[in-house]
N, C-alpha and C positions, 0 to 999 in steps of 0.2 A: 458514453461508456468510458470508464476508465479502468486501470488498475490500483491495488491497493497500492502499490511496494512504492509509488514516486510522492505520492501523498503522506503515509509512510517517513520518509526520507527529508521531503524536505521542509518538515517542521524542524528538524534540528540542520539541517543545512543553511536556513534564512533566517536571519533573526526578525526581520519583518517583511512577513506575509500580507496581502490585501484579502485575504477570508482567512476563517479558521478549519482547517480540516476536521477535526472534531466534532465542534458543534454547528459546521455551515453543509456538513454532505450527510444525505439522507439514504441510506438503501432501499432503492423502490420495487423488484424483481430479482429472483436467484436468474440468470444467466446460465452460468456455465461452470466447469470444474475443469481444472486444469493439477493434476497430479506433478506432486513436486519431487524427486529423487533426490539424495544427495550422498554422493561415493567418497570415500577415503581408506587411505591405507591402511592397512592391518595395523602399521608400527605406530 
């Protein structure tokens, strides 16, 4: 199991990878849901 956000990430943080996260990871099962909030100031 992983998360999306570091696969994500570091296609543009490494410029050479040993797989391609795109076309080497498959979604095999929905899991789970994990609800994302995100707060900021009025101004």
């Amino acid at each position: 199991m992983a998360s999306v956000s570091p696969n994500a990430v570091n296609i543009h943080l490494y410029s050479k990878l040993l797989f391609d996260p795109i076309r080497d990871f498959e979604p095999v099962i929905y899991f789970s849901q994990v609800p994302n909030i995100l707060v900021v100031a009025a101004g």
